[in-house]
Every structure is written in C-alpha cells, then in structure tokens.
Legacy VTK file of the C-alpha trace (Angstrom):
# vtk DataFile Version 3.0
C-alpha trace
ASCII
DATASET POLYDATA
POINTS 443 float
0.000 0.000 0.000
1.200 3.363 -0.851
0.827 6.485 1.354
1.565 10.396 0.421
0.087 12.931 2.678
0.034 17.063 1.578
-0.570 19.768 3.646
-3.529 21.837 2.869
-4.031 23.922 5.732
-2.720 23.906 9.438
-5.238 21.573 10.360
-6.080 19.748 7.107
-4.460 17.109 4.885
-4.906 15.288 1.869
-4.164 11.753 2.041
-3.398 9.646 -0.940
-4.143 6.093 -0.402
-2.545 3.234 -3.050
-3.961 -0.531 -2.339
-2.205 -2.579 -5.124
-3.987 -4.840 -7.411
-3.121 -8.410 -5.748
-4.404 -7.264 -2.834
-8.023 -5.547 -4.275
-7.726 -9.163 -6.345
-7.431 -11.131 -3.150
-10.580 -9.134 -1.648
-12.818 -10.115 -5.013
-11.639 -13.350 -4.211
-12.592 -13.693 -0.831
-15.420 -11.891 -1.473
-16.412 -14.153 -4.398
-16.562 -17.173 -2.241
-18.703 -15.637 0.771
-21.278 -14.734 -2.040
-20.919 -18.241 -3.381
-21.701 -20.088 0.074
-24.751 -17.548 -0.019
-26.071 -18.037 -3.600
-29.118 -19.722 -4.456
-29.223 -19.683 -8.346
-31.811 -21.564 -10.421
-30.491 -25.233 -10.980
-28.249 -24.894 -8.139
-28.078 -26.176 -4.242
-27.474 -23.469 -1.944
-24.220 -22.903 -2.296
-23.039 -25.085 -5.258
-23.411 -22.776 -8.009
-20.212 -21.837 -9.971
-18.403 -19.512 -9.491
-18.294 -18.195 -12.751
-22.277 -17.482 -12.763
-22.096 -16.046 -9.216
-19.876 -12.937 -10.378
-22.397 -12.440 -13.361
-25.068 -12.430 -11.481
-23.950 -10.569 -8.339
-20.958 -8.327 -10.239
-21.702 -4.725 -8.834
-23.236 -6.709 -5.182
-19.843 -7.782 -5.140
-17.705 -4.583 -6.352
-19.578 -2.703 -3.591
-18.722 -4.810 -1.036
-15.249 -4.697 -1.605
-15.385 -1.256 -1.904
-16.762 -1.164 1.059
-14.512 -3.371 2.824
-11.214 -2.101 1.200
-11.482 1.360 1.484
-12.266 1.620 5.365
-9.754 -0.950 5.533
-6.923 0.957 4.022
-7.823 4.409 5.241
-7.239 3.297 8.470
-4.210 1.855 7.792
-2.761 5.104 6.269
-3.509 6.819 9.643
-1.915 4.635 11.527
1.321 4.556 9.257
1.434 8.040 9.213
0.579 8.683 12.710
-2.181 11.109 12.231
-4.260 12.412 14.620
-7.462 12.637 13.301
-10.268 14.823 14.218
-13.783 14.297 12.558
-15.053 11.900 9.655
-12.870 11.477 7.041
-14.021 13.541 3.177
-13.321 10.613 0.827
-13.412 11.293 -2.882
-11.117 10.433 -6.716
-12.096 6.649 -6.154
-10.578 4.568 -8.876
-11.320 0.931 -8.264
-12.021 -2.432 -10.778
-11.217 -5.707 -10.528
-7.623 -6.512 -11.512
-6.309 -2.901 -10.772
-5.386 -0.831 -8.107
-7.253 0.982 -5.800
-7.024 4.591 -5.307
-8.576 7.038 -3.237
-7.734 10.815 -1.481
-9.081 11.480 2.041
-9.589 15.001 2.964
-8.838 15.278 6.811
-8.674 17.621 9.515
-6.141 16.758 12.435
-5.315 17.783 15.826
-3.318 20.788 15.711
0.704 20.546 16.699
1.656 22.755 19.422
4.564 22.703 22.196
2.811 22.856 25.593
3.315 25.929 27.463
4.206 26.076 31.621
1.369 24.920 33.141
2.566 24.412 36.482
2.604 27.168 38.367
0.136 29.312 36.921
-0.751 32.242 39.566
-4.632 32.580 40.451
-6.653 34.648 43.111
-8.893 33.389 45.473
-11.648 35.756 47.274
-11.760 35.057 51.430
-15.355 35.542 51.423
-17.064 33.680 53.846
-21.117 33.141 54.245
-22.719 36.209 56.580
-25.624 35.884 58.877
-27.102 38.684 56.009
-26.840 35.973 53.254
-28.460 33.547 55.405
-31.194 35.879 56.077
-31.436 37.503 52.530
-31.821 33.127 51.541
-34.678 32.656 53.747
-36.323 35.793 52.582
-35.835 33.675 48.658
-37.685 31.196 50.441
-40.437 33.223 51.852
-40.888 34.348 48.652
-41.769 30.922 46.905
-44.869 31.240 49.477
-46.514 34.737 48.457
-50.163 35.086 48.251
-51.792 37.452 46.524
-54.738 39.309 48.129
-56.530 42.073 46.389
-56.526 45.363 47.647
-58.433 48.819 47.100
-56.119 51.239 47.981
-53.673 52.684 45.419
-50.418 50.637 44.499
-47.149 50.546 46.733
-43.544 49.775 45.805
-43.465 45.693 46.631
-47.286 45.459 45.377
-48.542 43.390 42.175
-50.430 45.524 39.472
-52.642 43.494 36.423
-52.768 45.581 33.837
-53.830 45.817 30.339
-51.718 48.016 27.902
-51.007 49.002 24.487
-47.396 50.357 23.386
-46.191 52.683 20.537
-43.127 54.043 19.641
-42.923 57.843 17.435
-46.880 57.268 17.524
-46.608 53.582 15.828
-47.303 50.252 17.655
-43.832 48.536 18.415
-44.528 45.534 16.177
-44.078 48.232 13.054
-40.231 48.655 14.421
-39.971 45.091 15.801
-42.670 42.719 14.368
-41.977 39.935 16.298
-42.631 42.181 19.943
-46.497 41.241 19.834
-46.239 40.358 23.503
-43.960 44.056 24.309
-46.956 45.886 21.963
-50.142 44.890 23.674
-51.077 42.754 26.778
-54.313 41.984 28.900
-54.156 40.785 32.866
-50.816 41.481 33.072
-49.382 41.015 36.077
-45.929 43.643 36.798
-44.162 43.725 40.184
-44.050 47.420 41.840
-40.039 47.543 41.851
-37.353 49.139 39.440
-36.149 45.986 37.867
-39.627 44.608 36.576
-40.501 44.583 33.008
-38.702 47.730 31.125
-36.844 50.049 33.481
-39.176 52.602 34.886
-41.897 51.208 34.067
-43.248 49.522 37.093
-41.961 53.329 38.663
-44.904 55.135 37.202
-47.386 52.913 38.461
-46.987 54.090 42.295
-50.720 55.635 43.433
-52.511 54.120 40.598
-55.485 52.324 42.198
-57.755 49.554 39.793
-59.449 51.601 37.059
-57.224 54.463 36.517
-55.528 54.939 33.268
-52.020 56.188 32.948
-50.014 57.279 30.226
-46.516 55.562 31.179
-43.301 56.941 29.027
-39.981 54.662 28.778
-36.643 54.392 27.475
-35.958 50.810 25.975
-31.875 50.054 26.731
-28.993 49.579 24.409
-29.349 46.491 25.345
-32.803 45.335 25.409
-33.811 42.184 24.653
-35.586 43.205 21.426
-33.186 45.084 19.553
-35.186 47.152 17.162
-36.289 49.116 20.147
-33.218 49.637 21.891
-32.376 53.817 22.633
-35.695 54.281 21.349
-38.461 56.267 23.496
-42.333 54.129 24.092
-45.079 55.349 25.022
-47.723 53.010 27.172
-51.387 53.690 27.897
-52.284 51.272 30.644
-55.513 50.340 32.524
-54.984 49.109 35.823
-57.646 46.281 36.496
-56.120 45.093 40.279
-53.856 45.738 42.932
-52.827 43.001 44.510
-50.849 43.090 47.734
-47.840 40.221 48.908
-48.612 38.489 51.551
-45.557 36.660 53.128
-45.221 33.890 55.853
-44.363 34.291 59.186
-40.868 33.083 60.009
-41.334 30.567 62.535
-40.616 26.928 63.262
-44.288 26.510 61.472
-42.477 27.717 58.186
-39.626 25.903 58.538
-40.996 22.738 58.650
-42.550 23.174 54.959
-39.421 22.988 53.772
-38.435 19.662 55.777
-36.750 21.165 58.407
-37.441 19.965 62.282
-37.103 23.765 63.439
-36.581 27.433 62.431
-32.845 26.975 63.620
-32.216 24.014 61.566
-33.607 25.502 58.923
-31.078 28.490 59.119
-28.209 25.771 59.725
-28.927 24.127 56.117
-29.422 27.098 54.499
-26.063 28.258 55.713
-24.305 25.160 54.783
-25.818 24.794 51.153
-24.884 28.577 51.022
-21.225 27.727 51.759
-20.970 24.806 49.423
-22.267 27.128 46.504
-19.787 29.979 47.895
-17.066 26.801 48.005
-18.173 26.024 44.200
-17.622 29.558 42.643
-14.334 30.178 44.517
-13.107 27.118 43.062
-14.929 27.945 39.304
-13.431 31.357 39.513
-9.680 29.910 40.422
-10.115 27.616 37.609
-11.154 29.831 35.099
-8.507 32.481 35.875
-5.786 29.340 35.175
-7.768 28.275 31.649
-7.574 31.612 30.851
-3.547 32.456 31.849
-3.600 28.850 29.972
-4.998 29.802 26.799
-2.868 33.025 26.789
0.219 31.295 27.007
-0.007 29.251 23.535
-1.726 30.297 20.159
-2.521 27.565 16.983
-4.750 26.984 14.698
-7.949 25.003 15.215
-9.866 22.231 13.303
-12.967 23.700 11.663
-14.725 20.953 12.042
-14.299 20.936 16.004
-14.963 24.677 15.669
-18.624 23.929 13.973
-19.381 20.771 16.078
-18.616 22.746 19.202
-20.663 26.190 18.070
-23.442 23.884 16.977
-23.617 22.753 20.432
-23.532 26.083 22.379
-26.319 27.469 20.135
-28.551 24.628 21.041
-27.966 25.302 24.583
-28.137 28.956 24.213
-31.615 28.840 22.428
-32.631 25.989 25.516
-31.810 28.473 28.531
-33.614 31.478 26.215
-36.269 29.432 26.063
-36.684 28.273 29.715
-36.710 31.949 30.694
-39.779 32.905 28.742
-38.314 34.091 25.708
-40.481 34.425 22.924
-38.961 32.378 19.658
-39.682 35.078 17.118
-37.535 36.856 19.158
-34.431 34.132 19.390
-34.827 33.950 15.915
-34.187 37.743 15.430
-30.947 37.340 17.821
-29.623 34.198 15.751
-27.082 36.783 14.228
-25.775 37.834 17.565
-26.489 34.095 19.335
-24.274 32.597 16.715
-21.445 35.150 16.695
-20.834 34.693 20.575
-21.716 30.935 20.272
-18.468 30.620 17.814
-16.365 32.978 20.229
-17.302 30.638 23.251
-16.665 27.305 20.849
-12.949 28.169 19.771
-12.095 28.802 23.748
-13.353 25.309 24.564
-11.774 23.509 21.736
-8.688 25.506 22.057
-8.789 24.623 26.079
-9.722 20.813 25.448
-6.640 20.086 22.679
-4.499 21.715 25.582
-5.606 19.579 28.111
-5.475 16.595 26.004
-2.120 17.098 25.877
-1.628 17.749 29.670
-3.189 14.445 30.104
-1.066 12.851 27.939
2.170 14.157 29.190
1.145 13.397 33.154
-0.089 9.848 32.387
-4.001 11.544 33.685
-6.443 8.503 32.418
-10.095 8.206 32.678
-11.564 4.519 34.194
-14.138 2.882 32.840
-15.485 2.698 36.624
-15.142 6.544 36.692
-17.345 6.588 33.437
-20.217 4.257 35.088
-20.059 6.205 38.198
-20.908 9.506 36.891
-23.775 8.088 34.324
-25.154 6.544 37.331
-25.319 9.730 39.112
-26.087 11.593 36.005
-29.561 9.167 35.304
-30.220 9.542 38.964
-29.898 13.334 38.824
-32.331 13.633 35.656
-34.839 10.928 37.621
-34.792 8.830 34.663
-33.739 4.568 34.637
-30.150 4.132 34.083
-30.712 1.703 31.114
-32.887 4.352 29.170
-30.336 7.026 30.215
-27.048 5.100 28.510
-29.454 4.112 25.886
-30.035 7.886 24.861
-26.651 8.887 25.740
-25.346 6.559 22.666
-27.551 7.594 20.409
-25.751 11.298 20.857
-22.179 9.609 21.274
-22.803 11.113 25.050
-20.638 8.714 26.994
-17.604 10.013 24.639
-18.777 13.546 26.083
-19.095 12.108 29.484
-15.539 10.162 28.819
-14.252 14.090 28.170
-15.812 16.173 30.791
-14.212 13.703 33.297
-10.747 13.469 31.709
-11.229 17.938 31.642
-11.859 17.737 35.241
-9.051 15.452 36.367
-6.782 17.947 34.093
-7.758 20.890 35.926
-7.717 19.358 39.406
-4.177 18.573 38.204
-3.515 22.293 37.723
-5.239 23.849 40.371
-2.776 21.305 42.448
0.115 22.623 41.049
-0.773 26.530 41.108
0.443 29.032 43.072
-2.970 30.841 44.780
-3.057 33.492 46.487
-5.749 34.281 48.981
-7.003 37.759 48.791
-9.910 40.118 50.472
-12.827 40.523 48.224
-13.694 43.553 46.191
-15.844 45.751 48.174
-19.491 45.926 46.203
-20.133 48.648 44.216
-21.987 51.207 45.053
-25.707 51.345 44.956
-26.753 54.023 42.447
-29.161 56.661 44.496
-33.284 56.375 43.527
LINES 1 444
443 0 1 2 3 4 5 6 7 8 9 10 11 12 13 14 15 16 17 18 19 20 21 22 23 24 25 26 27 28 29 30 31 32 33 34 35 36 37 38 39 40 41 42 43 44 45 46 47 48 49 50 51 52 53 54 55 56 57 58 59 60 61 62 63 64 65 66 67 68 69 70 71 72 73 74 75 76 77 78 79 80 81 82 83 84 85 86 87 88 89 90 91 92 93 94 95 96 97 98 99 100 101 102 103 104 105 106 107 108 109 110 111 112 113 114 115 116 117 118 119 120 121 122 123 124 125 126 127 128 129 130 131 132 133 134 135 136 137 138 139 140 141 142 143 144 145 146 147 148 149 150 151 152 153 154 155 156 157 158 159 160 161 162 163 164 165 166 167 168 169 170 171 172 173 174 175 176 177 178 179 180 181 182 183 184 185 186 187 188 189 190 191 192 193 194 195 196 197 198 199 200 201 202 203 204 205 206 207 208 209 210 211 212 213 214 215 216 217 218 219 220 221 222 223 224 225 226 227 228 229 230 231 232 233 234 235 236 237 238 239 240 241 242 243 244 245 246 247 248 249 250 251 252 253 254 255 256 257 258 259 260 261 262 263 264 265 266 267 268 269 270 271 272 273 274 275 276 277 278 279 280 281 282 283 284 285 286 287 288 289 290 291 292 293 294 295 296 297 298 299 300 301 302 303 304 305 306 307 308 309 310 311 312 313 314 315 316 317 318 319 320 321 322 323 324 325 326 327 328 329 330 331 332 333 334 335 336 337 338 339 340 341 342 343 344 345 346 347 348 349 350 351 352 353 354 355 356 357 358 359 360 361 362 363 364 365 366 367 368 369 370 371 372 373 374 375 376 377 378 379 380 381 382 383 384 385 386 387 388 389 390 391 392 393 394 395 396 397 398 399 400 401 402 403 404 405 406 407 408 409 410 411 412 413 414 415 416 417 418 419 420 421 422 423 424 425 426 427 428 429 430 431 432 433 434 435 436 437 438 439 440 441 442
C-alpha cells in the first residue's frame, strides 16, 4: 500500500491512499466465495453454483462490497502509518477501483493541531476570602419566603413591593412597536398582566410610574428601551404606554417561625437556618473554586496560540447554540424573538466554541504528558449519578446517551476535570480580600 500525505491547511491534509492490485484481487476473491456459500441460483443447491455465474449475477453486489470493505480498511491503515491524529469523519473522494487494478482514493482530513505545551505548572490565580454572613443567610430565607406569596386584592392605590394586572397598548414615534420590531407582539399589547411594583420589573421605569394608581385608573406611562434590550429594534428608542390598571394586589408573606420551617423539611426554624447556611457555603465553596479555575484556563490559553480544526470549531458552536436557544427558552423568551438574535447568538456561540476547543486540545495534551487517564469505573459512576440526577432509569439514560455519542462527552468532561484538578494542584494561589461591592446608584 502506498501512502503520500500534503498539507492543505494547518489543520487539514490530503491523504493519498494506493492498495495494489493483488491485494483488491485477493478481496474479489474472498469476497467471491462468501457470495458463493450464499447463492441460491436456479439449478443450483445453496451454495453449489459456480463460481463463474455467481460474479455475473452478483458483479456490482460484489464490487460494492469490496469497496466497502477495502477502502475503510486501508484508510485506516494510512492513519496509523502516518501517525495522524485525526479529528472528525474522514471527506473521501477520486475513487478509482475495478477488478484486476489498483485501488485509489484521497481522504480530505482535519487533524489535531501541533503545538509545544506551554508552563502549566505554576500558573498564579486569586482566590476571594469571602465567607457566608448571617445577612446571606437571612437575605436566603427571605428567597424562600418568597416561593410562598399570596396574593390578596386590595383597594387602595399601588405601593412599591405590590402586584399591578394591567392591560396596555405600546407605541413608539406614535406607531405600535410591532411596526419597528414585528416579532414584539407580547412588548406591543397585553391583557391581565401582572408587573411587580419595583425598578427591575418589566422595562426600566416602568413599574416606577405605576406608584398611586389604584384599579381603574388609566395612565399614560413613558420609557426608554436600553442599548441592550432584549428586542433590539427598540433599543435607545423612546415608548409610550397607555395602561388600565384592572387590580392591585398586595404580597402576603409567611411568618418566620418553626411553622415555616418545617414546609421545607426542616425539624425547626434553627435548623432551617443551619442548612441554608451550609448549602450557602458549598455554593460559595463552588464559585471560589470555578473562579480559580477559570482564571488558570484563561492564563492557559494566553500562554499558547494555533490553529484550530474547523470541524471541532462547527461541532462545538453547533452545540452552544442549542444550549443557548434551551436556557432562552426556559426563561420565557419568545422564539420570534431568538430567531431575530440568531445573528448575535451565533457570533458569541463561535467565540465561546474556539475557547473550549482551544482549552480541550491543551488539556489533552496535559493528560497525555502526566499519564491523567479516565476509568471505565469513573465513566459508570458519573452516568449513574447523572440518570439519577435527571430521575430517569439508568438503562434508558445510557441508551439515549449513545444515540448522541454522550458517553464520549461524558468520557471528556471527566478526563477535563481530572486535568484541571491537576492544575489547580500545582498553582500558586493566592488568597485575597474581596472587592468591596459597588456602590448602589441613588433612587
């Protein structure tokens, strides 16, 4: 067999693959007698037919067998001469092949790129000394509270911390917003709408102008949308609202007491604060360590540039849209108005995608250098947890997972993790005061 690889790109080769003709011959020939064994031709036991009316009446059955056989065969035998590293599925095209001649075929491939490691030992990080406050644990349980609001309707006028339903129409330079943005049916007109009384609800200063408005007055309520509103047809531009108020309704929050505690499965009031605390400090834990990690990924990725395989590159931005477009659409988002962000969603999609591809063919080849190897146990393990997580039975949950080639995912996310603990081991951290909040601004 005869090998010659060229250089396209950085990332991408063209591989020439040669299988002389005794060999293709010796494939028809095996292949010949399978279908001959098989063969049930008029006249003829199973089996017994010759051989010479078997290729005439199976010729191309045969050809595309061997075909099939020979050039999956030989591809991978090029790769392993050569000692490529390839990334992706193989773009296999010029196929000469016949019977009694040799068989030739190019591969286009994409391959991990070559880089030399940089000093990853060592890598300087920061971590905060926060620790949980008695303010955090309270400002937790308040979260809580919250979950159990009820709603009682009121007569008096509105009050910041109140609920008003509303119905409302909205225009911008006197037309209704679905003339500038066509998909903001939803932002343009609404009936029993229900807006919180505080300066983050709905569009800033908004919910502002609704203070002393009692059920049955009509306001006139003027906004600026943000450069960065969610629709962006309307951002910097001025609306103007007419809105009905049909209810006030006033929150109505439990009494924290042993009484309330115990709704949430805790024995007392006190044991309630003393789980709250400790899941507090496990999430605190979690996003000190995130934040260390993510300060030596990105002193990592600093440290060594190369090119990257487009392939991994579209795989990788495929996957962060879908997950973008998920999370949009878990938090209410309207699709009409994903679909007029898919501009924007892609472009930081493909940003996020060559960081994590760029970061994963690093730690590959941390892992490779420091002997860091993934179990099969380790693999089990976390499906295990992973099906009991999601509540669903563990042989539906692998079953799924191949179908997406998840437990290769699952296989990386491990081996990623073990890299990192690796590094965060061998880092030099320094623990600092936290950054004093900013400032609130003034009402």
């Amino acid at each position: 067999m005869n090998v010659t690889v060229e250089n396209l790109a950085p990332c991408k080769k063209l591989v020439r693959v040669e299988v002389e003709s005794p060999e293709v011959d010796k494939a028809f020939d095996s292949m010949i007698k399978d279908f001959q064994r098989q063969a049930a031709l008029p006249g003829f036991r199973p089996g017994k037919a010759p051989r010479d009316m078997v290729v005439k009446r199976y010729e191309k059955d045969i050809q595309d067998e061997v075909k099939r056989k020979l050039i999956p065969d030989a591809y991978r035998k090029a790769i392993e001469e050569q000692k490529l590293e390839v990334v992706g599925a193989p773009d296999i095209e010029e196929i000469q092949f016949s019977r009694g001649q040799a068989l030739q075929f190019a591969a286009t491939i994409e391959t991990a790129p070559e880089f030399e490691l940089p000093e990853y030992k060592g890598i300087p990080a920061k971590r905060e000394t926060t620790q949980v406050t008695d303010a955090d644990v309270e400002r937790a349980i308040n979260m809580l509270r919250e979950r159990q609001t009820n709603f009682n309707t009121v007569e008096r006028a509105a009050q910041a911390g109140d609920v008003a339903v509303v119905n409302y129409t909205g225009t911008t330079d006197g037309k209704p917003l679905t003339e500038v943005a066509p998909t903001a049916k939803g932002l343009t007109e609404q009936k029993g709408f229900w807006i919180n009384i505080d300066k983050n609800s709905f569009i800033p200063g908004f919910a502002d102008q609704l203070i002393g408005a009692k059920a049955g007055d009509k306001r006139t309520v003027n906004v600026d949308f943000p450069a960065d509103f969610v629709t962006p047809q309307l951002a910097n531009k001025k609306g103007v609202y007419e809105v009905e108020v049909v209810e006030v309704k006033e929150k109505i929050l439990p009494a924290v007491d042993d009484a309330f505690a115990k709704t949430y499965g805790a024995e007392s009031l006190e044991k309630l604060r003393e789980g709250v605390r400790k899941d507090l400090e496990n999430e605190l834990t979690y996003k000190k360590t995130r934040s260390v990690r993510n300060q030596l990924v990105e002193e990592l990725l600093k440290r060594v540039s190369f090119e990257l395989p487009e392939s991994s590159v579209n795989n990788e931005t495929r996957n962060v849209v879908y997950n973008i477009v998920q999370e949009n659409q878990q938090r209410g988002i309207p699709k009409e108005v994903i679909e007029q962000q898919k501009d924007q969603i892609y472009s930081a999609a493909n940003d996020s995608a060559k960081t994590r591809v760029k970061a994963a063919f690093i730690f590959q080849k941390i892992a490779e250098k420091e002997g860091i190897k993934v179990s099969q146990e380790e693999v089990a393990q976390r499906v295990h947890q992973m099906a009991s997580t999601y509540q669903v039975p563990v042989e539906k949950f692998v079953k799924d997972l191949q179908q997406r080639n998840g437990i290769v995912e699952i296989y990386d996310q491990i081996a990623n993790e073990k890299v990192l603990d690796f590094v965060q081991q061998n880092a030099k951290i320094e623990d600092v005061a936290p950054e004093p909040a900013p400032a609130a601004n003034p009402a």
